[in-house]
N, C-alpha and C positions, 0 to 999 in steps of 0.2 A: 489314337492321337495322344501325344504325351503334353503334358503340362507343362507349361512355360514361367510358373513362378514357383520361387521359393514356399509362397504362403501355401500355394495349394498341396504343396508337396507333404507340408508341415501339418495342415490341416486334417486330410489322409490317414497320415501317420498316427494323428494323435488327438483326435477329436476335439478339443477346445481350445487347443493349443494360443491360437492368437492372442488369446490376454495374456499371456505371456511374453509376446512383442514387444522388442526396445525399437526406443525413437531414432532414427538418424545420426550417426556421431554426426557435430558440426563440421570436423577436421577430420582431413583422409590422409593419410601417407602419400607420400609423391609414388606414382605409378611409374612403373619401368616397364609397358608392355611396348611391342611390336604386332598386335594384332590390326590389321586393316579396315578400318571402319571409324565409325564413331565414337573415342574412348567414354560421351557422357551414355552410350546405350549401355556399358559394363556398371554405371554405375547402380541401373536401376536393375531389380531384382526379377524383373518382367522379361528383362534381354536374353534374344534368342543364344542358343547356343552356340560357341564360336568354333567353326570348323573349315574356318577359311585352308584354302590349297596354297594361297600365295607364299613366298619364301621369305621367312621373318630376315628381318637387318642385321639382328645381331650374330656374331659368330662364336659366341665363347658359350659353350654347355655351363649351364648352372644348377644345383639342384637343391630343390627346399626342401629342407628336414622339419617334420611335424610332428610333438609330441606336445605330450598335457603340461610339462613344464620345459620352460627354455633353461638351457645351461650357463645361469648364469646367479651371482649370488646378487643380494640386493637387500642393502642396509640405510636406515637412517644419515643424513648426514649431520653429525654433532649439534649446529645450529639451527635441525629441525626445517631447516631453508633446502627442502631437495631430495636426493638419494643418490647414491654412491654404488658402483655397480661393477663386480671382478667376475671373469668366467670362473667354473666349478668343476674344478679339475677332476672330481671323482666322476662328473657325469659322461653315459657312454655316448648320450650325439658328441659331444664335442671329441670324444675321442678318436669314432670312427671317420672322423677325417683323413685321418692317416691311410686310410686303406683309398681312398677317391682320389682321381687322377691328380697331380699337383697342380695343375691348371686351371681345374676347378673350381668354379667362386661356389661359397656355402651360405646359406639364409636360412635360418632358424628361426619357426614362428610357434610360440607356445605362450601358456599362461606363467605367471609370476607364482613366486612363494609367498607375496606382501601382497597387502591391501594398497592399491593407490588410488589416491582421492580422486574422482573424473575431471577436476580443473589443474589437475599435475599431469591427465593420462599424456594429452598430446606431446607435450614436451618431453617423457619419459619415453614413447614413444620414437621422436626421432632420436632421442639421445643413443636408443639400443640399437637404432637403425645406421647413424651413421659412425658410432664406433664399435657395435658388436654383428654389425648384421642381422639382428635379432626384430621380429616382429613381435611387440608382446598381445595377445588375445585377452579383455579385461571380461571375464564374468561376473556380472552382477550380482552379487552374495545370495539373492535365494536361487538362482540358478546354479552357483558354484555349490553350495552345499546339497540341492538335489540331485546335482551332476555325478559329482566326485562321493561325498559323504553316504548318496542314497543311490544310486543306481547303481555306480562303479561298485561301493564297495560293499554295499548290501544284497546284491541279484548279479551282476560278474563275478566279481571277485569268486563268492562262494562258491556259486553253479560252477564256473571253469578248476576250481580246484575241488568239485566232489560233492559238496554240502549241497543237500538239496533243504527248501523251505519247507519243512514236514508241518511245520504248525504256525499257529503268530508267532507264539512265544520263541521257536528255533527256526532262523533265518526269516521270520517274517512272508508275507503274502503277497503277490506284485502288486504295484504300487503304478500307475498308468501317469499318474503325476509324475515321476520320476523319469520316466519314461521319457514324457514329453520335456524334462527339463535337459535329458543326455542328445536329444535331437537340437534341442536352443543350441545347446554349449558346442555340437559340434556343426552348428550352422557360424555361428559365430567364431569359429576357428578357419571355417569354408573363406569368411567374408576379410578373414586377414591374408589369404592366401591368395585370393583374388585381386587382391589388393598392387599386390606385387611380381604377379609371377607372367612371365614369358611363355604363353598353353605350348608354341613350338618350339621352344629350344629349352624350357626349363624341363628336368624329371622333378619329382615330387615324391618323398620318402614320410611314408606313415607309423608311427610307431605304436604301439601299444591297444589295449581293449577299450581304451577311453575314446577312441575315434574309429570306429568301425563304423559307421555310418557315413563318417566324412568322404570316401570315393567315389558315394553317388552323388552327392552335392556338386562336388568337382568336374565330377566326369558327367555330369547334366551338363555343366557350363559349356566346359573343354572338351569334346567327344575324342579327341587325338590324345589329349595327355597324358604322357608316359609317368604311368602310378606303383609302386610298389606299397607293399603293408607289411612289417613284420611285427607278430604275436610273440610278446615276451614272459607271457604266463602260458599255462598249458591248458590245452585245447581237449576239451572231456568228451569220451563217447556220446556217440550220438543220442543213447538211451539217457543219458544224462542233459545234454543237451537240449534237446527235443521238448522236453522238459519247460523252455523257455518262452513264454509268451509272443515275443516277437523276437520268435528263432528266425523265420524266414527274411523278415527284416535285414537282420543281422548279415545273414548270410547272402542273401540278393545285393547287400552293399559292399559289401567285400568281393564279390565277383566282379563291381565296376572296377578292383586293382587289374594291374596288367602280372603283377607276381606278386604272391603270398606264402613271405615264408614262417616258417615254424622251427624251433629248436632239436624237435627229434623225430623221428619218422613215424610214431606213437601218436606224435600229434596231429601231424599231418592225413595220417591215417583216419583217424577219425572224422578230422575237417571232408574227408574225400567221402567215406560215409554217409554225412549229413549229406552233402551234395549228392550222391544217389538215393539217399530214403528219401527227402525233403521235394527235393529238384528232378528226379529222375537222371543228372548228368553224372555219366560214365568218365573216368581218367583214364591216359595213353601216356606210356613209356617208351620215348623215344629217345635212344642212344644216349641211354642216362640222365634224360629231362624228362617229369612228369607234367605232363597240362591238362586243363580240361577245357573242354570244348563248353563254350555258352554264346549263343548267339552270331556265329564266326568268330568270334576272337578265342583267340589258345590263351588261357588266362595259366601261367606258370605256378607249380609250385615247387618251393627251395625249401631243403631242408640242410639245414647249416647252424650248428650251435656256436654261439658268442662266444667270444674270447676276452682273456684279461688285456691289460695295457700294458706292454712288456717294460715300456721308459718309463713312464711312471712308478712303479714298483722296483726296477733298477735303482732310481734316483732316490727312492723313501727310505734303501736299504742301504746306504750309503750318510744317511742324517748320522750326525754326533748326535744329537737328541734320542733317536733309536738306540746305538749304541749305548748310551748309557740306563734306558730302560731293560736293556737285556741285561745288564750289568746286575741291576737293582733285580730283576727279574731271578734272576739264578741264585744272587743270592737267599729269595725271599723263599724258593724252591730246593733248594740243596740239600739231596738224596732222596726227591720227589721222582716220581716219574708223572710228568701233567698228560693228561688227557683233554679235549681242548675243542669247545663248539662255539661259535660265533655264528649268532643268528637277532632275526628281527623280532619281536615281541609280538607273537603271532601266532592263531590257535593252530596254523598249519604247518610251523615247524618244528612240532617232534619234541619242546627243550622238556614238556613232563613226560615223555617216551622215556626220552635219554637218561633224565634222573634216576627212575625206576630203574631202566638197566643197570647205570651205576650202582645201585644199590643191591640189585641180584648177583653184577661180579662179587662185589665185598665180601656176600653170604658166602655166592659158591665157592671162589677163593681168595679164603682167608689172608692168603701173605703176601694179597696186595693191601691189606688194610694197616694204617698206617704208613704207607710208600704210595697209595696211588692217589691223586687227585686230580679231579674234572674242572676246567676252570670253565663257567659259560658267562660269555659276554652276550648279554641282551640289548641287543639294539633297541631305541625306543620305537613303539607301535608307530605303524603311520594311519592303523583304522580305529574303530571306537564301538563299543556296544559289550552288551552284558556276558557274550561269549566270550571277549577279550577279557573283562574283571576275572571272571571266571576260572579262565587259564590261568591268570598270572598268580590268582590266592592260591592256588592248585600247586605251582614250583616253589611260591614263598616257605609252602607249611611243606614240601618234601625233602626244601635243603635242611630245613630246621630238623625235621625229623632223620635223614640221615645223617648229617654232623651231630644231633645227639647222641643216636645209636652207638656211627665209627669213631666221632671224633676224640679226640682227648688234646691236653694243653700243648699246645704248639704245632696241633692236626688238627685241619678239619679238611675232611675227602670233597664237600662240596663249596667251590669259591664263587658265588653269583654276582658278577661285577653288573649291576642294572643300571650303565649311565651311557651316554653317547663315549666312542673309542674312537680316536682320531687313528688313521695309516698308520702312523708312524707307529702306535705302540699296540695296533693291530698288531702287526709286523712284528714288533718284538717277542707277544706269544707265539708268533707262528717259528720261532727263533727257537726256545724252549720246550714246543710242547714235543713229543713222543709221535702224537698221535691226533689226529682233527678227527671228530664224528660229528657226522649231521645226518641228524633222525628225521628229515621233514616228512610229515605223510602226504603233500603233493607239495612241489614245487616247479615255477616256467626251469631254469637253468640252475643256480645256487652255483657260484663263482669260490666261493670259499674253498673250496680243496685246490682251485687251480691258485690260488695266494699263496695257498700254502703250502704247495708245489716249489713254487719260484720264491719263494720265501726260503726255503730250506736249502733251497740249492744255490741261492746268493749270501748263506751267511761267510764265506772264508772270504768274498769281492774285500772284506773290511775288517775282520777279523786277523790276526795275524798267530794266534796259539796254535800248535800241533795238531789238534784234537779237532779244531775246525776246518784245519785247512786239510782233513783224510777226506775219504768216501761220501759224498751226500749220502742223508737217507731218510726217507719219510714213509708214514704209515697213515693208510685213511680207513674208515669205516663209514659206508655211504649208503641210505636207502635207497632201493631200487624205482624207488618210485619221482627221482628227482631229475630234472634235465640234463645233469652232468654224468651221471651214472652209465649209461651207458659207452660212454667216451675214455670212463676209467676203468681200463681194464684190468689192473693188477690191485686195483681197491677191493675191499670186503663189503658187499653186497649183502644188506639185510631188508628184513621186514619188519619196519620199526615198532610195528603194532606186536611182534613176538618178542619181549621185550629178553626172556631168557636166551634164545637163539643170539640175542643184540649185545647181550651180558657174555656171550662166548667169545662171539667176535670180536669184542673189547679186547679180550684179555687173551685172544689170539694175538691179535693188533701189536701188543705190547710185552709180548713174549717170544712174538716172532724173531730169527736168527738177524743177526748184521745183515748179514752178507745176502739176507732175501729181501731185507728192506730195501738195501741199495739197490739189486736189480731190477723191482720195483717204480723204487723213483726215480731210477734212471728213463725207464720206458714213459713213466707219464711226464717227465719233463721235455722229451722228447716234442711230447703230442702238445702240450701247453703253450711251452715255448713258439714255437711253431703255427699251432693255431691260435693266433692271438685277434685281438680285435681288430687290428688292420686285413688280418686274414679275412676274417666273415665278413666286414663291410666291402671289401673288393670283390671278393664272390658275390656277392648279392650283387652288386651293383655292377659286373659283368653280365650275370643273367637278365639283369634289368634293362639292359641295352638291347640283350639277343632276342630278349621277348616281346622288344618295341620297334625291332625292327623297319618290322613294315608297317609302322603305323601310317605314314602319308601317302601310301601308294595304294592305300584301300579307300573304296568309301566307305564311309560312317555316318550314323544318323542315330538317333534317342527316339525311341517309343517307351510305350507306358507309363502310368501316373505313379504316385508317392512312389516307396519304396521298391515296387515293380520295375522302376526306371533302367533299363537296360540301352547298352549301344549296340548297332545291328554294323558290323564289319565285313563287307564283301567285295569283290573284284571289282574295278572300276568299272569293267564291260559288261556288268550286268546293272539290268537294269528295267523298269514296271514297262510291261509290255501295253504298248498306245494302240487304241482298238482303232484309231483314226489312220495311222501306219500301216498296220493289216492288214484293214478293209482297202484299200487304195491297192496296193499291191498283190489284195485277192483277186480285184476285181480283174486286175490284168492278165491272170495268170491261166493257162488252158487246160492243164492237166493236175489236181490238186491231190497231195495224201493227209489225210488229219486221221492222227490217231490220240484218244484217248483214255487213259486211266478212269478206273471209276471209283473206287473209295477214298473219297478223301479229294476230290478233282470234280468231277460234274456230282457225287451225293458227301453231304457233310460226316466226317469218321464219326462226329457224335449223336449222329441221328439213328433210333434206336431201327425205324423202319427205314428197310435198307431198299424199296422198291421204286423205282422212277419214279417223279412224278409227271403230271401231263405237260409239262411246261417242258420237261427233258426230254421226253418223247417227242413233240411235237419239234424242238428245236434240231434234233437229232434226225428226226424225219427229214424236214427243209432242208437238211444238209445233205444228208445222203439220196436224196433224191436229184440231186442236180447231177448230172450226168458225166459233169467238170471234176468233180469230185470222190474220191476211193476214201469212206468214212471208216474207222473203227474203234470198237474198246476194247481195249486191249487189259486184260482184268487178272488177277489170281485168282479169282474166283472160278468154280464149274462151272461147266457149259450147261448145264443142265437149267440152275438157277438164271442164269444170262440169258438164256434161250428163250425162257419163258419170259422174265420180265422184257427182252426189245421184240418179242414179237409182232409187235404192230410196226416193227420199221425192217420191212421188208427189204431193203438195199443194204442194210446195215451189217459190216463187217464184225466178225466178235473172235477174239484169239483168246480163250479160258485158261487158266492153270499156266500164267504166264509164256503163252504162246505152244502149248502142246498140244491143243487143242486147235484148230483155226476153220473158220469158213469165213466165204467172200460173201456170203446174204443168206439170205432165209433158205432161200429153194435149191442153196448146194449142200453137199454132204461135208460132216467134218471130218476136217484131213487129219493125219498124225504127223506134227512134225519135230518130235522126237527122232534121234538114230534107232533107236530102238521100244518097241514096242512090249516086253518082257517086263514084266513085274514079278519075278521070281524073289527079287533081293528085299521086300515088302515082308517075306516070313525072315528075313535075318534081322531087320532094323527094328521089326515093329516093338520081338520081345524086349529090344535093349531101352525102346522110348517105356514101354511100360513098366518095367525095373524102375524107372530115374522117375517115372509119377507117380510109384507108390512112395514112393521117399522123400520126394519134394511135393508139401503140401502146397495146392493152390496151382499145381503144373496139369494141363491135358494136352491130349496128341488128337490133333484133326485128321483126318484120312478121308484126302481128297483118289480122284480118277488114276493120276499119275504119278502122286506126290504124297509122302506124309510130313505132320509137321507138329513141334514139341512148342507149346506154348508155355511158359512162365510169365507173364505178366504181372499174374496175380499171386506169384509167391513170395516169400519176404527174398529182396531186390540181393542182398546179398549171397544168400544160400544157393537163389535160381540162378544168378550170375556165374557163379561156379559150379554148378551142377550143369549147368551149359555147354561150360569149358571142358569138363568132362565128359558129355556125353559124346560132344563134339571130338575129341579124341578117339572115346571107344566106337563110334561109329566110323570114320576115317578108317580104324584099324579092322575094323569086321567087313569093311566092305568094299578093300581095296581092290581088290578083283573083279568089281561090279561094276555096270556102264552107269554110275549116276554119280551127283554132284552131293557134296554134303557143304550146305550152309550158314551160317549164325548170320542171324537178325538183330532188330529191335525186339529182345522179348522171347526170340521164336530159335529153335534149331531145325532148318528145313533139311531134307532127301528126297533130289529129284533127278529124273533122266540127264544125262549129259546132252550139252547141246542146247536146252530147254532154257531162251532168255526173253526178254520184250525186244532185247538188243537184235537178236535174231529174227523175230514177227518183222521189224522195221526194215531191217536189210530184205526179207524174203518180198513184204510188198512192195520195193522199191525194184528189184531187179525184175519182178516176176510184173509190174505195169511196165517197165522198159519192154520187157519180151514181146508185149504186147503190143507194143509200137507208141505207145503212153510216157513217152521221156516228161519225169516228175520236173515240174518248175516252182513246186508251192508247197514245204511241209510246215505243217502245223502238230506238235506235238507236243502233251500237257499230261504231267502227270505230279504225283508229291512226295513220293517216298524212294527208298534203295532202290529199290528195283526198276522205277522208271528212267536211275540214273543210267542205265545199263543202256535204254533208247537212247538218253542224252549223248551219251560217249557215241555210240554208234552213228547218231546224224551229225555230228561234229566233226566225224572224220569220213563221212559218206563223200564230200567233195574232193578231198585229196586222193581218197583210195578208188574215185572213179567210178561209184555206184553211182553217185548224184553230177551233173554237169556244175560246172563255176557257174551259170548262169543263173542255178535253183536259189529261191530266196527260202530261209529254213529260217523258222519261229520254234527252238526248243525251248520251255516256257515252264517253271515249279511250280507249286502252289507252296505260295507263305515266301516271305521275307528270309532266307536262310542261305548258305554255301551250299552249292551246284553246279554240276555240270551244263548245265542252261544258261542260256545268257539273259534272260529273260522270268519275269516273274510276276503274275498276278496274286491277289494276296489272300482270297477264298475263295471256294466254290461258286459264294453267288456272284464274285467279279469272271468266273469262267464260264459262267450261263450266259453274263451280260455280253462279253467277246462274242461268244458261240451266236447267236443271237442276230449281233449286227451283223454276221459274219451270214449268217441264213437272209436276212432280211435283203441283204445285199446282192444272192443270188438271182441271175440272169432267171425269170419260171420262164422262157423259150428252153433252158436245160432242165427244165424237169420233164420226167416222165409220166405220163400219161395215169399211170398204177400208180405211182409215189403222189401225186396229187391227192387223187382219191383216199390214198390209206392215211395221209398225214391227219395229225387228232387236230 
């Protein structure tokens, strides 16, 4: 049973959480929903989840975009009476509009860059709302600085780019306060979104690490609502990951998105990792979409790096104010060649790599000294802590030390501009320079080479000299370890941390021919131009529609508590089988087949003793003794083991080793109903399983009567997964002239008889009672795993294909809440004792026999 309020959720999550509780705003935003009910049950925190079927009013798709800060700037107004408020043109929500249908309405809800006082919030408030669209999220300053200052950027930030917390002193120790304050912050972004949104007809766009939690808050509420999340920093191996206190957390909230995307397939890759170490869940590639299965829903994942803003940058290179920086520019460089890094003040991007390199070209060649110089624009930090101080004295005393070394009067090789750089005279270095390098040792995407890309190829739009208006040509040097890198394929590729390798590439960079540079940037202008940020947000947001599809034509419902909180997505026609149903329509039926599974169906898979108990026996007995009824278990287990344990139920049918085995009761012989009885092909397969388990630690091969089978469960998830896939090939191929089936599991690579299914036990008892003059009117069939799908399918299509009569009433029936071929589903074992049960207690004892009396325990 899942939890119906926030606190408890929070609570959970975070053990003291509640004194952290804010009081009620007095003032709510005016509500724009279309859900049917009671809009005051939304207000309360306690209100069940809204999953109404009915068809919302409004017709216009809208969608909310969610991130840590809204795009919008926000300054005092002169007379201290107010605030004054322009969007931010640099930022990328307000950009990717452009790529979203133009019909569109957009609502932006995020937090502010300012403090506003709480008796300004309301009115600041609607002011954003009804002329920016904008919801703004007010965190209360110790939650804003544990949120942002200490979770985000002290345990995200680092872990997703690499830095693990090796001590107090480096990276610090988690911090469960922090924790609980990044759950506040993104409950209270949940509570602005709630506020305003339409669960059926609005989507919902998530941005960034600062809200990875906020999908389950939402998708508790909205179980329908169509959610994306895009990760704009880089997603670290799992071994890195893993790492994190509440990784699972993390990652159980993010699988309430409907698509999550990532910048490069590196990262992606990893995120799918964690989801099989962590989760156990496998991904599927279908026709160029990956998903992964959780729960029934195909949770998408995109991989699509960000783009610049082509008008934007058009328009910046077009300023007279630019122009006449380039002007100043060149002259202040003339018969320079600049070299040229624009980065954030940040221990992870590379600017004390880069110096050093700088410094090793000088050494190794000499006659760039005096002609080359590296300009780096340091953007100011946006984090804080003693690793930052650190870095920055680190670049202060390397430029002073190499401009002593190279420089002389009216040279210095290092220019360290450390102030905020407005576009426009960005721009103008990207105008001048040779050559852009960025050394980051990890970063999400790094947008600077594609500026300066389209920087280099817009200078003649306004230029009008000879010399500008010949050949574009640009030159990058990019570490490989940054999210752009991959994308640039005629860049110079380094390892920043080799700083000599970094010193070659430089001064390749800048020696390289005309005529290679232009062909160069011709090809990445191509790709930039082209892939720009209208690009990626209409991708995403095309996938974001194909992966919400069907959200209203399934049911949906929330189980589990805090962060466990998952939605359970299945066919509308399935649905908890009513023992009150059954038994009514047992009672009337004259000739019965119930067949059952037994692991994981009548005994629990975690129960270490795998031997009936007397409750199963006895229950099992009353059934098969009524005379109405043809019982069985139908098991992958051996006869042998089977035999022994139902031999006190004498009537009781058992098909072992997935129907290869079969008898009708105790006192017949077991038949073969395999095609073929020959286990010759048992010396081909066995050496190839035992090859692949000396190799894969944690793998064993079972060899059963008819069948062998390669278990991995217990090896590490990735290795066994592909040692699988390989065995599964070389066995295919070694034994293609052989009557048996080669099959992959959960876990397992089975080899068995052709022919050999549960699907086939089902059809054989159904035709072989017809024989008998027993036309079946009652199937009851339960099982919980693949294999018992194979029955499912088969009693599904038993009436059409004329095994079973239109008149048979058929109970195919899973165990556990999950996608099946059943239409029908009780939720454990012990609800399949309780069925079984009524189901016995119900029989007519004028149908039992005489023997079946006596033996039942």
């Amino acid at each position: 049973m899942m939890s119906r309020s926030y606190t408890n959720l929070l609570d959970l999550a975070s053990g003291n959480f509640p004194a952290m509780g804010q009081p009620r705003e007095k003032k709510r935003l005016p509500r724009v929903m279309t859900v049917p009910g009671v809009i005051s049950e939304l207000d309360d925190d306690q209100a069940n989840s809204v999953t109404s079927d009915a068809p919302s009013s409004a017709i216009q798709d809208r969608i909310i975009i969610v991130a840590n800060q809204l795009p919008v700037k926000a300054k005092r107004r002169p007379d201290n009476k107010g605030w004054s408020f322009s969007w931010d043109d640099d930022s990328l929500l307000l950009q990717l509009k452009d790529g979203l249908p133009e019909e569109m309405e957009v609502l932006y809800v995020g937090s502010l860059k300012v403090d506003v006082d709480p008796v300004e919030q309301d009115d600041v408030s609607q002011l954003l709302l009804d002329k920016f669209k904008c919801v703004p999220a007010f965190l209360p300053s110790d939650i804003l600085t544990k949120f942002y200052h200490g979770f985000c950027k002290q345990h995200l930030w680092p872990l997703f780019h690499y830095m693990l917390p090796f001590s107090a002193s480096h990276g610090g120790r988690f911090d469960r306060s922090l924790w609980e304050a990044y759950v506040a912050a993104n409950k209270i972004f949940s509570q602005r979104v709630i506020e305003v949104i339409n669960p059926e007809d609005d989507y919902v766009w998530i941005h960034d690490y600062h809200l990875m939690v906020l999908p389950t808050f939402l998708r508790r509420r909205f179980n329908r609502l169509r959610m994306g999340f895009f990760l704009h920093s880089p997603f670290p191996s799992s071994e890195i990951y893993r790492t994190l206190p509440v990784r699972e957390e993390i990652m159980k909230a993010l699988l309430n998105s409907d698509l999550i995307g990532f910048h490069t397939y590196d990262y992606a890759r990893h995120f799918l990792s964690c989801c099989s170490r962590m989760l156990g869940l496998e991904y599927q590639s279908k026709r160029g979409y990956i998903g992964v299965e959780y729960y029934g829903r195909t949770i998408g994942i995109k991989i699509m790096p960000v783009g610049i803003h082509m008008g934007q940058i058009k328009s910046v290179l077009n300023l007279a104010d630019k122009e006449w920086r380039v002007a100043e520019l060149k002259q202040q460089f003339e018969g320079k060649t600049v070299l040229l890094g624009v980065d954030d003040m940040d221990v992870f991007k590379g600017i004390d790599l880069k110096l050093l390199a700088m410094e090793q070209m000088l050494k190794q060649h000499p006659k760039w000294q005096g002609r080359a110089v590296l300009v780096q624009i340091a953007n100011p930090s946006r984090g804080r802590g003693k690793d930052l101080e650190d870095i920055q004295a680190e670049i202060q005393a390397s430029c002073k030390r190499i401009n002593e070394t190279f420089g002389h009067t009216g040279y210095e090789p290092i220019v360290l501009i450390d102030r905020p750089v407005s576009l426009c005279e960005r721009f103008a270095y990207y105008t001048i320079a040779e050559c852009v390098v960025v050394t980051a040792v990890r970063d999400g995407m790094n947008l600077t080479p594609y500026e300066y890309i389209v920087g280099r190829q817009g200078v003649s739009e306004s230029e009008s000299s000879s010399e500008s208006s010949g050949p574009k040509k640009s030159m990058l040097v990019v570490s490989e370890f940054i999210g752009c890198s991959p994308s640039l394929s005629g860049a110079i590729r380094v390892n920043p941390w080799n700083t000599e390798s970094t010193a070659e590439a430089m001064n390749e960079a800048i020696s390289m021919s005309d005529a290679e540079k232009q062909l160069r940037h011709e090809k990445h202008y191509r790709y930039v131009s082209s892939h720009d940020v209208a690009f990626w947000s209409r991708s995403f947001f095309q996938d974001l529609e194909r992966t919400c599809k069907d959200h209203f034509r399934r049911r949906c419902w929330g189980i589990g508590l805090s962060f466990g909180f998952r939605v359970v997505a299945l066919d509308p026609n399935f649905r908890k089988l009513s023992i009150d149903h059954i038994v009514s329509v047992y009672l009337r039926s004259k000739n019965r087949a119930i067949l059952l599974d037994y692991d994981g169906t009548v005994m629990p898979q975690t129960s270490h003793n795998k031997t009936p108990s007397a409750e199963v026996i006895s229950i099992i007995n009353a059934l098969s003794g009524d005379t109405k009824n043809a019982v069985f278990v139908v098991s992958g287990r051996g006869r042998e083991s089977l035999g022994k344990w139902f031999s006190p139920c004498k009537k009781l049918g058992i098909a072992a080793e997935h129907g290869f085995f079969m008898r009708w009761s105790a006192n017949d012989e077991w038949e073969l109903c395999g095609q073929n009885s020959e286990f010759g092909w048992k010396q081909i397969a066995e050496p190839v399983m035992k090859l692949y388990t000396e190799s894969t630690d944690g793998s064993s091969i079972e060899t059963k009567e008819s069948a062998l089978v390669w278990h991995h469960r217990d090896a590490d998830p990735g290795f066994g997964s592909s040692q699988a896939k390989e065995m599964l090939d070389h066995l295919e191929s070694v034994l293609a002239n052989e009557p048996v089936a080669v099959k992959s599991g959960q876990f397992i690579v089975e080899v068995k008889p052709q022919g050999v299914s549960k699907g086939m036990v089902a059809e054989k008892i159904f035709t072989t009672m017809s024989e008998k003059g027993k036309q079946v009117d009652f199937v009851l069939c339960i099982g919980d795993d693949r294999s018992d799908e194979e029955m499912f399918e088969i009693i599904s299509n038993a009436i059409s294909s004329g095994i079973l009569s239109s008149s048979t009433s058929v109970f195919a029936c899973t165990v556990g809440q999950k996608p099946s071929k059943a239409r029908y589903y009780l939720d454990d074992p012990a609800e399949v004792l309780n069925m079984l049960e009524a189901l016995a207690e119900a029989s007519d004892p004028e149908s039992f026999t005489d023997t079946e009396s006596e033996g039942s325990l």
